[in-house]
N, C-alpha and C positions, 0 to 999 in steps of 0.2 A: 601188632594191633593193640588197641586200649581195650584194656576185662570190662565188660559191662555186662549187668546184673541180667541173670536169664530170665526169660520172658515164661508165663504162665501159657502153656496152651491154647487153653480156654479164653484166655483175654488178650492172647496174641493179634491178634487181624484189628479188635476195637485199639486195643493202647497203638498201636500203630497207625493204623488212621487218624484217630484225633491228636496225635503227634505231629504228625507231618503231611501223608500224602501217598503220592502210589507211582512208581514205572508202570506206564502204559506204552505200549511197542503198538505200535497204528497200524491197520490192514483191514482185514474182512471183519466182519463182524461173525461173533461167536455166543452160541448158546450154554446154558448149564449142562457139564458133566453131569453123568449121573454118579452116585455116592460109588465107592469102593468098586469102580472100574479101572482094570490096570491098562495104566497109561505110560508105562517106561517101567525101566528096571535099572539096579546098581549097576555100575559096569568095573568100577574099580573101587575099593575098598584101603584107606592105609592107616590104620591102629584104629582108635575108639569109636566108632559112630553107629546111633543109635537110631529106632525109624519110631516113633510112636504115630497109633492107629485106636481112633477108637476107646483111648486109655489104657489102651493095651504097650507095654512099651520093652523091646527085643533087641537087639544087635540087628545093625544093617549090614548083609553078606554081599560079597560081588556076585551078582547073577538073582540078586532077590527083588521080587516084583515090587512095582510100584503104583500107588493109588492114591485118587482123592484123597484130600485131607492129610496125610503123611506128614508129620511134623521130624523133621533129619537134623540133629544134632549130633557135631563133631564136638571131639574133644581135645585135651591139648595134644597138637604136635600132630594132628590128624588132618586123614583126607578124607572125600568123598568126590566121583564121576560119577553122576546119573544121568541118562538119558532120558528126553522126555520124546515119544515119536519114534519117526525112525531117523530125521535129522533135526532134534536140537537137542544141546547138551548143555552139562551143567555143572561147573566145577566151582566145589566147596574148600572154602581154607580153613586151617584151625578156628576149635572155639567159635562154632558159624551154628545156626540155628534158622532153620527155611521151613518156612508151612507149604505143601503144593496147594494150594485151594483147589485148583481146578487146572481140569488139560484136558485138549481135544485137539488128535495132533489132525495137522493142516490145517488149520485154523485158529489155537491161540487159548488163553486161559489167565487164569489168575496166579502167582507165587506170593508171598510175604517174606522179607530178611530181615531178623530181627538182631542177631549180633555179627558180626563178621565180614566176610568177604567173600564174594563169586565172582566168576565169569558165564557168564550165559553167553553160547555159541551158536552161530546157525547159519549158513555156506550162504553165501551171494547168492543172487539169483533166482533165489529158491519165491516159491507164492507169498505175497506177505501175510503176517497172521496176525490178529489180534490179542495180543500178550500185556498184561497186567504184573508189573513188581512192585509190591507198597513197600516202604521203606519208613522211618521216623522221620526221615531229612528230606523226602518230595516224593514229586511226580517226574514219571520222564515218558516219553513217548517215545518208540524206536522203532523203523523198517530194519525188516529182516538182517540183522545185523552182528558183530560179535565185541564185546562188550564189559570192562569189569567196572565193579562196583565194592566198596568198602571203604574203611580207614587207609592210608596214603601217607607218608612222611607228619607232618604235622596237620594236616587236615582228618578232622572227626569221619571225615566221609569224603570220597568223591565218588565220581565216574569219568572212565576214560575211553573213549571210541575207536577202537582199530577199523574196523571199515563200515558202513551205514551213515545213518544219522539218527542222532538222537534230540528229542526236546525235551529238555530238564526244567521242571515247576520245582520253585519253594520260595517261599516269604513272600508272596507275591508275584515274582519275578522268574519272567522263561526265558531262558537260555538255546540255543539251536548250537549241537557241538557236533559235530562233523567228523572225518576221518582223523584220525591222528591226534585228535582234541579232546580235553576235559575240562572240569570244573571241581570244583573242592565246597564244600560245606564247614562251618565253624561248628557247629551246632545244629539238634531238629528246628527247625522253625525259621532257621534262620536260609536268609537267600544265597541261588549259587554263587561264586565270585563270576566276574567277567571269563570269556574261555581263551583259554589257553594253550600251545603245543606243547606237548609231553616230549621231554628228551629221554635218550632209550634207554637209559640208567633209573630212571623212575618208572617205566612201564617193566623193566625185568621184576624191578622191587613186587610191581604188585602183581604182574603174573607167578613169579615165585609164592608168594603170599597164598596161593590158591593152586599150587602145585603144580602149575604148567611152566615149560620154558620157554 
């Protein structure tokens, strides 16, 4: 992955917005959580990762609750699996830094990824939810679906879709990427490319990347 400079807490969600844009997964519509209701918890831990709450900021354990606003930063060479619910999950790769804004499971919420890489997972079939991922580099829209997102061989950023659909916004321009499909970003602001099938030697890279095989 490329080092780029960690994001302030505090000014995480605004520099991110007025950067780029937001993953939005399409479904029901959903209300405001309320503040520091636990909404998931760690499930797997591997070296450094951190949970800040409130300004208060601790070591994140396997098995430690999770809530509103939770800002989870790995470190190098680190993992993180949190659950959000009782089926979506969330797997963080090195040097990754995620605010949960908001979650209300069966129905959806807000995340923010400010450097790194994830997979956000959620079984077929299931209700769809209304899910929020802002990002620097867009918007994307996603039914219930499983899914990673980050830097990719020479692209600044993609997303790649193993099964669902996803609609990817940025520079203007939306993208509809489908099973087995992604797109790549140059840069925030700038549009996705046209989409493309992933061969299986690039989807291990970025499954790897985020600690799944």
């Amino acid at each position: 992955m490329r080092p780029s400079q960690a994001l302030n807490p505090r000014l995480f969600g605004r520099r991110l917005f007025l950067a780029g844009g937001a993953l939005t997964l399409m479904g029901a519509g959903v209300g405001a959580a309320q503040a520091n209701t636990v909404i998931g918890k760690a499930v797997k831990i591997t070296g450094d990762v951190t949970r800040r709450q409130a300004g208060h900021l601790e070591g994140l354990s396997a098995g430690a609750s999770l809530m509103d606003r939770d800002f989870v930063a790995t470190g190098k060479e680190s993992f993180a699996a949190l659950a959000l619910g009782d089926d979506t999950s969330l797997l963080l790769g090195s040097e990754t830094e995620l605010l949960i804004d908001s979650f209300i499971a069966g129905q959806g919420g807000t995340i923010e990824l400010g450097t790194g890489q994830m997979m956000f997972d959620r079984a077929e079939g299931l209700t769809k939810i209304d899910f929020s991922m802002r990002t620097a580099f867009g918007m994307i829209g996603v039914r219930g679906t499983k899914f990673f997102a980050g830097p990719s061989r020479d692209a600044a950023f993609a997303v790649f879709v193993e099964h669902g659909l996803v609609e990817v916004t940025g520079g203007g321009v939306t993208r509809q990427v489908g099973r087995g499909e992604g797109v790549d970003f140059a840069a925030p602001g700038a549009a996705p490319t046209a989409v493309a099938r992933w061969g299986q030697a690039r989807i291990r890279e970025a499954y790897a990347s985020v600690g799944a095989g």
